[in-house]
C-alpha positions in Angstrom: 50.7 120.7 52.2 48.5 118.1 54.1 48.6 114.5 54.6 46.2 111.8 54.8 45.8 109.7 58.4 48.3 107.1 57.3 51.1 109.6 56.0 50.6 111.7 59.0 50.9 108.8 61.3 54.4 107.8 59.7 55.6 110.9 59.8 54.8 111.0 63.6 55.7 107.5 64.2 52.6 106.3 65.3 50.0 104.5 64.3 46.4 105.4 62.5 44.5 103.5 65.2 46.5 106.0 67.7 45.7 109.5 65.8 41.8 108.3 65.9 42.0 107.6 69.7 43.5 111.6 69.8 40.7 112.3 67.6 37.8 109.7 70.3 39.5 111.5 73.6 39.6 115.2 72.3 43.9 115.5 72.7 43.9 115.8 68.6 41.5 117.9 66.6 39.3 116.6 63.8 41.1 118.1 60.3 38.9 119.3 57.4 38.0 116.9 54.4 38.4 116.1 51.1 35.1 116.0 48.8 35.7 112.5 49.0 35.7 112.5 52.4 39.0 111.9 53.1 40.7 113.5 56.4 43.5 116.4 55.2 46.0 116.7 58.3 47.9 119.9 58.1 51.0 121.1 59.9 49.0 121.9 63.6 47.8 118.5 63.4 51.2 117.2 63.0 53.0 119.6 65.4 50.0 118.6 68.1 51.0 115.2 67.6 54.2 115.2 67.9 53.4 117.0 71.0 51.5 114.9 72.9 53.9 112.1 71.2 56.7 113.8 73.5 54.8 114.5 76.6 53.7 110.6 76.6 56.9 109.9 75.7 57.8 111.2 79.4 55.3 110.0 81.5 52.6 112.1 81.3 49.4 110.7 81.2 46.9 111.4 78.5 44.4 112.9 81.0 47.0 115.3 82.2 48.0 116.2 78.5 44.4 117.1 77.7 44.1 119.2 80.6 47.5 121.0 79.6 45.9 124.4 77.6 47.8 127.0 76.3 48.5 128.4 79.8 51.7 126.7 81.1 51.7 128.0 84.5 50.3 124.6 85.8 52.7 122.3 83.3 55.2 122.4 86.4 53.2 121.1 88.7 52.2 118.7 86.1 55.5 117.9 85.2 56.8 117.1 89.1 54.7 115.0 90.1 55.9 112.9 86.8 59.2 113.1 87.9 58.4 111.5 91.5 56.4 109.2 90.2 59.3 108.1 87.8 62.0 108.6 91.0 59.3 105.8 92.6 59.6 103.9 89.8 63.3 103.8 89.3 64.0 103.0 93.0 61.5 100.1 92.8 63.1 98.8 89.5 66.4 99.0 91.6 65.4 97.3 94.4 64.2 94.2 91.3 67.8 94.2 90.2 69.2 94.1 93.9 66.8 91.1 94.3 67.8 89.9 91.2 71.3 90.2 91.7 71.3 88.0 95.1 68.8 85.3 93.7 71.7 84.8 90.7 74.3 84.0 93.5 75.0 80.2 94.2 72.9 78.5 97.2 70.3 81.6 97.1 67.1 80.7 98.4 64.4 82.0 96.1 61.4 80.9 98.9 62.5 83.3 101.2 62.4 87.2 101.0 65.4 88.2 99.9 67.4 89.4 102.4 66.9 86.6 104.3 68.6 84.6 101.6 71.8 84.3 103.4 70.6 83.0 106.5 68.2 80.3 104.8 70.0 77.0 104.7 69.6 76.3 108.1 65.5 77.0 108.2 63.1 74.1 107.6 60.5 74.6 105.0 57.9 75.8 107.9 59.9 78.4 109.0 60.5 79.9 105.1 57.0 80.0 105.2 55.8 81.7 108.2 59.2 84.9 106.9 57.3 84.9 103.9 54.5 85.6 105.8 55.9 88.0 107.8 57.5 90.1 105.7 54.3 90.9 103.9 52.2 91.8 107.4 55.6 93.4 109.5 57.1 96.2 109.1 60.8 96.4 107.6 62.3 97.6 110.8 60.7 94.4 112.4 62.2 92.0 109.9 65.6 93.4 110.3 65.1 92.7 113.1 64.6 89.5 112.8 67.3 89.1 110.6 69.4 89.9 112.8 68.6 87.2 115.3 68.6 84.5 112.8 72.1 85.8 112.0 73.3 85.9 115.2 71.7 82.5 116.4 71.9 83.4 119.8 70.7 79.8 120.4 70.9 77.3 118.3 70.6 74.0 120.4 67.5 76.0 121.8 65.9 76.4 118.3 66.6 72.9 117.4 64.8 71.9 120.7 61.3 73.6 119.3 61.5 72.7 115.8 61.6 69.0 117.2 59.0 69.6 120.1 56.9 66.3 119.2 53.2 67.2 119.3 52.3 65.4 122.6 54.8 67.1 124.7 54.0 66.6 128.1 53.2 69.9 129.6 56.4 70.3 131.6 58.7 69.7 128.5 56.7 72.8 127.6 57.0 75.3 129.8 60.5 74.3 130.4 60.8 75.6 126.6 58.8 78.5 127.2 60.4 79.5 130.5 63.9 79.6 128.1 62.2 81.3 125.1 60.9 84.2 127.3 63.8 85.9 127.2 64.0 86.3 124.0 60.1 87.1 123.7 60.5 89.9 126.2 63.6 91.5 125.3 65.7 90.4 128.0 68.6 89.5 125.5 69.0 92.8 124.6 71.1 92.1 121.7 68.7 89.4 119.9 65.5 90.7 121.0 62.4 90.8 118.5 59.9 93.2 118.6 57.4 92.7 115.7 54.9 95.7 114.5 52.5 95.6 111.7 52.3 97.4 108.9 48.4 97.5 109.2 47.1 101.1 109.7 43.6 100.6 110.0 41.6 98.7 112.6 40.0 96.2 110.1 43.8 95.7 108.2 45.1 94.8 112.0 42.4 92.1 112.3 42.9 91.1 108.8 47.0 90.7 109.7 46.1 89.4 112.7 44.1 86.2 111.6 46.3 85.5 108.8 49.2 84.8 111.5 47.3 82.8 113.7 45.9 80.7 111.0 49.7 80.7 109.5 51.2 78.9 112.6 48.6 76.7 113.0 48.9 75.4 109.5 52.7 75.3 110.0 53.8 74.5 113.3 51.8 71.6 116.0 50.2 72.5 118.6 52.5 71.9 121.8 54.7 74.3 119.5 51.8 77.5 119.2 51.3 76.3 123.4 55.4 77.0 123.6 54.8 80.0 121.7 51.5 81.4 123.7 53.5 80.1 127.2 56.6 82.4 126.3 54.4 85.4 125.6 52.4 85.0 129.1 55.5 84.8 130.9 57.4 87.8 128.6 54.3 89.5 129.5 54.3 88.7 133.4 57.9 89.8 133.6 57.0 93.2 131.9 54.2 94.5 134.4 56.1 93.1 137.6 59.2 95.4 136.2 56.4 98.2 135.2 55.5 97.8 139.0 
């Protein structure tokens, strides 16, 4: 009994243009023909088929499948790091639904990330921004982090204060601000202190991360706000090595 491309490909539920990639990529042998030159698929054909049909079926790429032989002592390996590659894959589609599951709820905020979505109605458009930002350069432990704060608003009338620092603050409006902000720059409030570390593992990716914040507060915040921002640092800083001596 043998079967012609088309009756084979039925029977495998494929299609023909699919047996003749097999045929392009070596995973499917050539069959012998007709004298009217007509392919003649016989049952190895089909079995092989069906085979690879099954091991794509699971995962396994077609470059793995063709170098799967008759000797199965590597089809383990083979076969495992599938399955962690589907594990990674099945954890990521999870963490889409969770994501899913909190944008579907009333008031969610789909311009920040999404764990920040219950602490977004009182952030201005700037400040959705700058998380979005951050949550692609920092690392996870750094943005619970700062999760935290936001939840706990250890300050509120003090946040308010720098979102409405005008511009042309005079400079001691802003080191007023800055001397207040230190504490939470350094660590001194234990309990809302934010320590941010990149994800960047290489020297040029730290640079990279590096430029894109500096150019992402000056595009969203003025510039008597960065001057807050650089004061509080200095001092944070100032306090750390007088403690360190």
């Amino acid at each position: 009994m043998t079967w012609s491309t088309r009756e084979i490909a039925e029977l495998a539920e494929t299609t023909v243009k699919t047996v003749r990639y097999y045929h392009e990529i070596g995973l499917l042998d050539e069959p012998d023909r007709e004298p009217n030159g007509y392919k003649r698929y016989e049952v190895r054909h089909l079995t092989r088929l069906l085979q690879i049909k099954r091991l794509t079926g699971l995962g396994v790429p077609l470059a793995q499948i063709a170098a799967m032989g008759a000797d199965t002592e590597g089809h383990a390996s083979i076969f495992r790091t599938v399955d962690a590659e589907l594990e990674a894959t099945v954890e990521r589609l999870q963490n889409i639904r969770r994501a899913l599951a909190t944008l579907s709820e009333p008031g969610a905020a789909a311009d920040v990330p999404t764990e920040f979505s219950g602490v977004a109605e009182d952030l201005r458009d700037n400040d959705r921004a700058l998380l979005m930002i951050y949550a692609q350069l920092f690392s996870e432990e750094s943005m619970d982090a700062v999760k935290r704060t936001l939840e706990a608003r250890p300050n509120p009338a003090l946040d308010e204060e720098f979102r409405d620092l005008p511009e042309d603050a005079d400079d001691l409006t802003r080191q007023s601000l800055a001397e207040r902000l230190a504490p939470i720059v350094d660590g001194a409030s234990a309990d809302h202190a934010v320590t941010l570390e990149l994800k960047a593992s290489t020297p040029r990716q730290v640079r990279a991360a590096q430029t894109a914040i500096g150019r992402a507060l000056e595009a969203l915040y003025n510039r008597a706000q960065i001057d807050v921002l650089r004061r509080a640092h200095m001092i944070s800083a100032a306090r750390r090595d007088a403690v360190a001596e």
